[in-house]
LUMTI-367619 format. One record per residue: x, y, z of N, C-alpha, C in turn. Coordinates in pm, 1 decimal. Example, Ala and Ser with C-alpha at 12.3 -4.5 7.8 and 13.67 -1.06 7.14 Angstrom:
2
<atom n_xx="1319.0" n_yy="-569.0" n_zz="780.0" ca_xx="1230.0" ca_yy="-450.0" ca_zz="780.0" c_xx="1320.0" c_yy="-330.0" c_zz="780.0"/>
<atom n_xx="1285.0" n_yy="-225.0" n_zz="708.0" ca_xx="1367.0" ca_yy="-106.0" ca_zz="714.0" c_xx="1290.0" c_yy="3.0" c_zz="787.0"/>
END
This chain:
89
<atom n_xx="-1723.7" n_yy="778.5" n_zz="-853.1" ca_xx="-1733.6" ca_yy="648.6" ca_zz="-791.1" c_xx="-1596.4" c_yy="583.7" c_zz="-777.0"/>
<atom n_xx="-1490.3" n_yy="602.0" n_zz="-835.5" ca_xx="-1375.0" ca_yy="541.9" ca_zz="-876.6" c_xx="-1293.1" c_yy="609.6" c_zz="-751.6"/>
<atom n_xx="-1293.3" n_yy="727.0" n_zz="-707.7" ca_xx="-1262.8" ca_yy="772.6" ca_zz="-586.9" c_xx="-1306.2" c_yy="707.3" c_zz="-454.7"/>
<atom n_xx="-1431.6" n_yy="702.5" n_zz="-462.0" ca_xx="-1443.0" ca_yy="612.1" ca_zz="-323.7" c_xx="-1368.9" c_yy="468.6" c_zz="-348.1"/>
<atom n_xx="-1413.0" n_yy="393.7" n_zz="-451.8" ca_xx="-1343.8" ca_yy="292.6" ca_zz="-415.5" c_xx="-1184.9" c_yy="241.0" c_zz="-442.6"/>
<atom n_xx="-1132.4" n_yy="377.7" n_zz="-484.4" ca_xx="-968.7" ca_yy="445.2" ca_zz="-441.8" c_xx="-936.5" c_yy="420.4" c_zz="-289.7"/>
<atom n_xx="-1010.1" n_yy="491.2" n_zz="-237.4" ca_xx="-996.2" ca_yy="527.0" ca_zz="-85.9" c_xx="-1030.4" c_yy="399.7" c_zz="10.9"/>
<atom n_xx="-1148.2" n_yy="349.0" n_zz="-59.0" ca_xx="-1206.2" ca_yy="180.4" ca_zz="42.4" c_xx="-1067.1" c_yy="118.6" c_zz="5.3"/>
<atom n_xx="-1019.5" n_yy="92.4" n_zz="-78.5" ca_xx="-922.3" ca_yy="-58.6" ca_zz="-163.0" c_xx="-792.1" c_yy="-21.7" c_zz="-84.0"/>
<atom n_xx="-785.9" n_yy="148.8" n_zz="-105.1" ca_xx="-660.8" ca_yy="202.8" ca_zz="-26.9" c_xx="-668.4" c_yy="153.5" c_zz="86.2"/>
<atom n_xx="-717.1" n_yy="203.5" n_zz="127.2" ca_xx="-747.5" ca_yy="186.4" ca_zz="275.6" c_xx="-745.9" c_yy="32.7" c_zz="356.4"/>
<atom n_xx="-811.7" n_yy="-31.6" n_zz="304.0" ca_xx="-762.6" ca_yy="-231.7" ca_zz="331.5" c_xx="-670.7" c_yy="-254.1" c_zz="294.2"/>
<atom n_xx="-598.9" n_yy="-206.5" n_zz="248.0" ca_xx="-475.8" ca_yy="-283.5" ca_zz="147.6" c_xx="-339.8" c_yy="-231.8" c_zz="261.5"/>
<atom n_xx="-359.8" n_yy="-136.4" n_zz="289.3" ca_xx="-300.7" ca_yy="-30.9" ca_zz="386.5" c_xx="-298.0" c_yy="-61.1" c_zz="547.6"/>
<atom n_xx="-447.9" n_yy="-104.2" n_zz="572.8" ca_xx="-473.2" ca_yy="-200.7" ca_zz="693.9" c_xx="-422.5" c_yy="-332.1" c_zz="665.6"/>
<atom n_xx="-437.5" n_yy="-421.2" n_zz="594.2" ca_xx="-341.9" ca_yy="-549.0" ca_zz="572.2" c_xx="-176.2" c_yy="-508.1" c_zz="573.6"/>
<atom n_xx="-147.5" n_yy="-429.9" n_zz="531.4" ca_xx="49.1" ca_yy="-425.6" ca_zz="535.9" c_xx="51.8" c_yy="-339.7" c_zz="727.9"/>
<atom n_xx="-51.4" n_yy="-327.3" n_zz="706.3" ca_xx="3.8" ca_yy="-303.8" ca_zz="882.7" c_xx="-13.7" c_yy="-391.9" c_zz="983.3"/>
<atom n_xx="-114.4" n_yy="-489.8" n_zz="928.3" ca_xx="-127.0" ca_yy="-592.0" ca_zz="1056.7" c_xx="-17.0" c_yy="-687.6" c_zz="1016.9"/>
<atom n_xx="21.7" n_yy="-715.4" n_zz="848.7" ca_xx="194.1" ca_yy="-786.9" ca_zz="844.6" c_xx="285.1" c_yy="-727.0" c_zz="877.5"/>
<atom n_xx="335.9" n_yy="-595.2" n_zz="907.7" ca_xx="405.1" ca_yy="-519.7" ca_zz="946.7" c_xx="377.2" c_yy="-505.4" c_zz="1116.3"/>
<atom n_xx="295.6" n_yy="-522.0" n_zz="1160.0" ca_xx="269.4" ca_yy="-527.4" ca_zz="1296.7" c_xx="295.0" c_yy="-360.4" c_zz="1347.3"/>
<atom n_xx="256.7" n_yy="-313.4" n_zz="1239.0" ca_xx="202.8" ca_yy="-151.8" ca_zz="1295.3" c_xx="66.1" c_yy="-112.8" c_zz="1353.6"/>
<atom n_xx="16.4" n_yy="-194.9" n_zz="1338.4" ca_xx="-150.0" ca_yy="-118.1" ca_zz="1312.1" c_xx="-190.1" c_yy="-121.4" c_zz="1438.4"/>
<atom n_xx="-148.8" n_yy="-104.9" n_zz="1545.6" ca_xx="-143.2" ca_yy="-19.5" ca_zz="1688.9" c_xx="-151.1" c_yy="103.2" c_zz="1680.6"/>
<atom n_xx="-36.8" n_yy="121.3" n_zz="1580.6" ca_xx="17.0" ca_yy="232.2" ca_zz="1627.4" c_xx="-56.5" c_yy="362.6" c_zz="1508.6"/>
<atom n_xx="-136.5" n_yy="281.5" n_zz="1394.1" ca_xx="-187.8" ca_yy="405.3" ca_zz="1320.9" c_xx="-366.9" c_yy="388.2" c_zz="1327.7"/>
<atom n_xx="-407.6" n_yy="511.8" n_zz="1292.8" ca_xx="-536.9" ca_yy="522.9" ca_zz="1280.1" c_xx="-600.9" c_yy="456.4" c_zz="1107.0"/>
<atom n_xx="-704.7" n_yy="515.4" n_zz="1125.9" ca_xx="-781.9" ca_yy="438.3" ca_zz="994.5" c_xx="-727.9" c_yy="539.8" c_zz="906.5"/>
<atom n_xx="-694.0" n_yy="689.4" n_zz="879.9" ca_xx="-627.0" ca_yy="783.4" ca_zz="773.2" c_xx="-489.8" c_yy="762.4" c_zz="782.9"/>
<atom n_xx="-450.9" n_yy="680.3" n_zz="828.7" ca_xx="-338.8" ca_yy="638.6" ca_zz="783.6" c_xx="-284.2" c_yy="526.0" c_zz="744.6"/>
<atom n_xx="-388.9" n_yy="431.9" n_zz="790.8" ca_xx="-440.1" ca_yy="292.3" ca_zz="688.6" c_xx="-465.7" c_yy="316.8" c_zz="534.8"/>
<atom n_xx="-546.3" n_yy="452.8" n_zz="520.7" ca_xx="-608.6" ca_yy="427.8" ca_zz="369.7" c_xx="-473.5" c_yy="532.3" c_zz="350.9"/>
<atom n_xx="-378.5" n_yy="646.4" n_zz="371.2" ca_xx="-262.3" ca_yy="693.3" ca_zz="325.7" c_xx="-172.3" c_yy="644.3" c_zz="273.5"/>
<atom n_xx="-111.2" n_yy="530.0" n_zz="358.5" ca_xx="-37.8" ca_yy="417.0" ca_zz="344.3" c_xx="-36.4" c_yy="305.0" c_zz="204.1"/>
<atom n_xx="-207.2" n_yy="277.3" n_zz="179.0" ca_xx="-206.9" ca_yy="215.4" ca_zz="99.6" c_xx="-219.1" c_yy="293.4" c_zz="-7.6"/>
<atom n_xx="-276.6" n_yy="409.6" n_zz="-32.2" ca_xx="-244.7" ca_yy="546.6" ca_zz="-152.5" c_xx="-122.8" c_yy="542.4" c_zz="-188.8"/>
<atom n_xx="-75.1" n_yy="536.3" n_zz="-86.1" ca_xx="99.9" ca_yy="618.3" ca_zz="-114.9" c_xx="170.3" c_yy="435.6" c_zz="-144.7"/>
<atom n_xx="116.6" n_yy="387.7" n_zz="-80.4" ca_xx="224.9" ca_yy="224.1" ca_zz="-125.0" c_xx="215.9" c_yy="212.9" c_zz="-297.4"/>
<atom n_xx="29.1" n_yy="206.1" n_zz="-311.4" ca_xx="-38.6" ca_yy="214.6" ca_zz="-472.6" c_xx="116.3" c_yy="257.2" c_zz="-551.5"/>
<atom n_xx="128.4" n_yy="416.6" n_zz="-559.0" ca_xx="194.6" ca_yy="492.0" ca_zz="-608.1" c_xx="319.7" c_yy="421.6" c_zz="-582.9"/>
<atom n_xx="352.3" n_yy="461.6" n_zz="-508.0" ca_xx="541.0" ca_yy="366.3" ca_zz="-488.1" c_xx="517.4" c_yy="258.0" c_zz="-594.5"/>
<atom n_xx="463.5" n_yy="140.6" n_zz="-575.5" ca_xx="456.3" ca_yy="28.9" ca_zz="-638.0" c_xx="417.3" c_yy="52.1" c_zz="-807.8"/>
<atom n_xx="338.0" n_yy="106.0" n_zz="-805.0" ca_xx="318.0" ca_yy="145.4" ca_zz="-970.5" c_xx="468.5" c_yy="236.1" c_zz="-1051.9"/>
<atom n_xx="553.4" n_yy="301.3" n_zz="-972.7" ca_xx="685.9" ca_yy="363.7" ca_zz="-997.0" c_xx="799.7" c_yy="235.6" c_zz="-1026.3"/>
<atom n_xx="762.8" n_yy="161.6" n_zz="-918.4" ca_xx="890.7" ca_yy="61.4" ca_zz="-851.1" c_xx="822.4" c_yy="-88.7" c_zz="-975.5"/>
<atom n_xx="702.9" n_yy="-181.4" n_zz="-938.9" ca_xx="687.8" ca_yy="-249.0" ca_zz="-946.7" c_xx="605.3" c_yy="-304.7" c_zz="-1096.3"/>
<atom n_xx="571.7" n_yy="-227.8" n_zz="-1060.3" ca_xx="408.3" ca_yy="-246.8" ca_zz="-1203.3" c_xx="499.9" c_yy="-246.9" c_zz="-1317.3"/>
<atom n_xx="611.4" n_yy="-134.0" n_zz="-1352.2" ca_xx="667.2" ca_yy="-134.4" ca_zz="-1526.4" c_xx="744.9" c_yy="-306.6" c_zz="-1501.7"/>
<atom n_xx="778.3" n_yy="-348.2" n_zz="-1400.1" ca_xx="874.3" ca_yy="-524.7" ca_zz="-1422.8" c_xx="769.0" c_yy="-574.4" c_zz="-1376.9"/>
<atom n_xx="643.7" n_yy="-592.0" n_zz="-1368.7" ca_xx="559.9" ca_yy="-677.5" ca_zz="-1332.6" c_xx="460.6" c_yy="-675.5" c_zz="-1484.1"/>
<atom n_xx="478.2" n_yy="-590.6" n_zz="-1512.9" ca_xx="371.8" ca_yy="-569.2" ca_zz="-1612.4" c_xx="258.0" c_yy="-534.4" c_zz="-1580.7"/>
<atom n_xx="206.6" n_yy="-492.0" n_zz="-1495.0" ca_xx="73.7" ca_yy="-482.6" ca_zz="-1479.4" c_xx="64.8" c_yy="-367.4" c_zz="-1431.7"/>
<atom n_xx="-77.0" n_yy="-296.3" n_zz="-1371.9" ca_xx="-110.2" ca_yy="-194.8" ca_zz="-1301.2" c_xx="-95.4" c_yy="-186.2" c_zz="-1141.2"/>
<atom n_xx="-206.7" n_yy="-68.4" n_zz="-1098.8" ca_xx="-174.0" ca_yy="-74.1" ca_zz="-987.8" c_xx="-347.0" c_yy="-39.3" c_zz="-966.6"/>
<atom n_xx="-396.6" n_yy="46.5" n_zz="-811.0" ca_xx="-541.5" ca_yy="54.7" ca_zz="-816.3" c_xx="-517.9" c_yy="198.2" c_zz="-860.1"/>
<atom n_xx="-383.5" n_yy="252.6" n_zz="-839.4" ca_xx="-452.8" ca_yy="364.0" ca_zz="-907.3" c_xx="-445.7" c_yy="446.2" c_zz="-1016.4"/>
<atom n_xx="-397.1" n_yy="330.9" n_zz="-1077.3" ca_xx="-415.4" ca_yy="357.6" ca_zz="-1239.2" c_xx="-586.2" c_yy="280.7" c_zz="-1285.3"/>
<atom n_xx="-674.1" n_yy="285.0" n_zz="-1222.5" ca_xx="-781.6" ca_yy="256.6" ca_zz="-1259.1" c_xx="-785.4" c_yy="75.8" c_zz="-1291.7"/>
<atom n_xx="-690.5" n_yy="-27.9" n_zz="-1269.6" ca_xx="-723.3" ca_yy="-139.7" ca_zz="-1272.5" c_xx="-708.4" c_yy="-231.3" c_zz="-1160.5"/>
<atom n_xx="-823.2" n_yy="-277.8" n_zz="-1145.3" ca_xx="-867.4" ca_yy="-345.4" ca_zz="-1038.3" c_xx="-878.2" c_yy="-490.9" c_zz="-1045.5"/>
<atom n_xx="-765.2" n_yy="-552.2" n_zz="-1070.2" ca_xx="-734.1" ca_yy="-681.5" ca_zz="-1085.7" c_xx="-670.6" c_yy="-751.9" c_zz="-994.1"/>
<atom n_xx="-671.5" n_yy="-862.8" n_zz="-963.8" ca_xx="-617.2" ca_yy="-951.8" ca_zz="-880.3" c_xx="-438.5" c_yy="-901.0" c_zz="-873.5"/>
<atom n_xx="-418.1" n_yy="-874.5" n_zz="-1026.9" ca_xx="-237.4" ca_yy="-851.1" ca_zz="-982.7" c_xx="-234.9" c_yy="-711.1" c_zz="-945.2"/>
<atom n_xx="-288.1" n_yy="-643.9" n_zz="-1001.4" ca_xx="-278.2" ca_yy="-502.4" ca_zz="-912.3" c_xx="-316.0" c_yy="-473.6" c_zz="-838.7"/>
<atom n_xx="-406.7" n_yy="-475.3" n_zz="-698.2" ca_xx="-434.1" ca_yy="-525.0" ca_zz="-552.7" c_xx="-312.2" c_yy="-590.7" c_zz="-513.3"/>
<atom n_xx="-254.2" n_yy="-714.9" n_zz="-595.3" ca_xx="-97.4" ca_yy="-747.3" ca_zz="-527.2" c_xx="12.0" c_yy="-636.3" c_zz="-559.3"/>
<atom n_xx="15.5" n_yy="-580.3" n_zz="-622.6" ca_xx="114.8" ca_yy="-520.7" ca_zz="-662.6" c_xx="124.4" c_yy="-396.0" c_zz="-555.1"/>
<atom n_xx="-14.6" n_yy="-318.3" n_zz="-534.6" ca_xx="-39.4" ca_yy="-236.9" ca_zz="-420.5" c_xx="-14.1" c_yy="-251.8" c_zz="-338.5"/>
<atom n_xx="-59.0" n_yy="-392.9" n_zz="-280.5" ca_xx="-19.3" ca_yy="-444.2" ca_zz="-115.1" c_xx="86.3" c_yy="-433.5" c_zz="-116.1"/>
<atom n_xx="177.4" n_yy="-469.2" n_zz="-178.0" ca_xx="350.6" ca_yy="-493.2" ca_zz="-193.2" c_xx="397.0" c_yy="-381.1" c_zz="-201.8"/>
<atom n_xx="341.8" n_yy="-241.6" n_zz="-233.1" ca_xx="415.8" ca_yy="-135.9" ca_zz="-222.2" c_xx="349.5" c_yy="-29.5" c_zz="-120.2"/>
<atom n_xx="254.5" n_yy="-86.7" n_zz="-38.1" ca_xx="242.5" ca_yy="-81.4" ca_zz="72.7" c_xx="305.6" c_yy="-170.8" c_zz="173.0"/>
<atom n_xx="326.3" n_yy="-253.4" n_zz="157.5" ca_xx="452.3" ca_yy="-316.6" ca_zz="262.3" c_xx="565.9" c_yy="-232.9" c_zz="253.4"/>
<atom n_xx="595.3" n_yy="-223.6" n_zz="160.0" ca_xx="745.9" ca_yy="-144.5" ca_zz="88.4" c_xx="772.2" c_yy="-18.5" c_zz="203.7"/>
<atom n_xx="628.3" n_yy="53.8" n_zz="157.1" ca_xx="607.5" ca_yy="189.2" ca_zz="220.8" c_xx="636.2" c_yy="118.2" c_zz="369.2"/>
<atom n_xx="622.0" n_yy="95.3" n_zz="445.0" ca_xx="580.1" ca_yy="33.6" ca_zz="598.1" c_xx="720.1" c_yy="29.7" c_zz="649.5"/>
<atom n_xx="780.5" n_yy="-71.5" n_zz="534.0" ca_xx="921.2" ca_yy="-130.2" ca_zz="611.5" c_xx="1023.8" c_yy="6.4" c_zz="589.0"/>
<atom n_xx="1001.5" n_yy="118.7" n_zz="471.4" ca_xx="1105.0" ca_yy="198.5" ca_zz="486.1" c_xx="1050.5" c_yy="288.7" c_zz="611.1"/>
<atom n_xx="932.5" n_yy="312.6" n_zz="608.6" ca_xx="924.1" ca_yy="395.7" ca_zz="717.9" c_xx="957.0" c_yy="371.2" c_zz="876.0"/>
<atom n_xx="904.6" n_yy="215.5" n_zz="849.1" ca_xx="1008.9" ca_yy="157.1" ca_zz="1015.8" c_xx="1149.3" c_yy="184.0" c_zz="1022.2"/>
<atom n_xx="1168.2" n_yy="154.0" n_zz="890.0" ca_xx="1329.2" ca_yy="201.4" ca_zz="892.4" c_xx="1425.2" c_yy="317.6" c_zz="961.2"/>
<atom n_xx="1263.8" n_yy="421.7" n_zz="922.8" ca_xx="1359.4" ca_yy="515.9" ca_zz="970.1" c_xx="1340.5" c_yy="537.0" c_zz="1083.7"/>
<atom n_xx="1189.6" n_yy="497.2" n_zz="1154.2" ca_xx="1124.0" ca_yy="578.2" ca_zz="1255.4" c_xx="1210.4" c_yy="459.5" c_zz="1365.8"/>
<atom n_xx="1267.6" n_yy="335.6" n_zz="1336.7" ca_xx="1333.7" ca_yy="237.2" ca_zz="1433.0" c_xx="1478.6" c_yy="196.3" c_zz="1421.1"/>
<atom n_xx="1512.9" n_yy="205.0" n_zz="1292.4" ca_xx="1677.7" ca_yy="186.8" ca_zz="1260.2" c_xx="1672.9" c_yy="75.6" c_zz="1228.2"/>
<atom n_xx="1539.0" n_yy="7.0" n_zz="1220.9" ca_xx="1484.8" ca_yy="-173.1" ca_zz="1144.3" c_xx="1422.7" c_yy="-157.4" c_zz="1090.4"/>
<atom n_xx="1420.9" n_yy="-243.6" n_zz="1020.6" ca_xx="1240.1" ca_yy="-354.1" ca_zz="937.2" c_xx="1237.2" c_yy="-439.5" c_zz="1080.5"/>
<atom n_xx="1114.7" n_yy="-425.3" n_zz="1082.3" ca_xx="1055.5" ca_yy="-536.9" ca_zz="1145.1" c_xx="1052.3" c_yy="-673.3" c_zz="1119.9"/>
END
């Protein structure tokens, strides 16, 4: 059960940093819920040990870790514009 709602949480969290990122033209829904997988991870590396908290996919599903995710799904977004544009948006 913790898998699907890996993949649902991924997946919105992933669609939200793309409609602030003003990507989400340009990707499909598996790369909405990728995005926010892979932000999860970034952010739990980068953010979570100076935040103190988790992430979703360390199994906690809290108000700060949903933020902490989104934020390293933005993260993910803006380096990848980076490269794919020579900007952040």
């Amino acid at each position: 059960m913790n898998l699907i709602l890996w993949i649902v949480i991924g997946g919105i969290l992933g669609w939200l940093a793309s409609l602030v990122m003003k990507t989400d033209a340009q990707q499909g829904l598996l790369l909405n819920v990728v995005v926010g997988i892979v932000g999860a991870l970034l952010s739990g590396w980068l953010l979570a040990p100076v935040l103190g908290t988790g992430t979703i996919n360390s199994d906690d599903f809290s108000l700060a870790s949903l933020g902490v995710s989104f934020l390293g799904a933005l993260i993910l977004l803006a380096i990848v514009n980076l490269f794919r544009r020579g900007r952040v948006r």
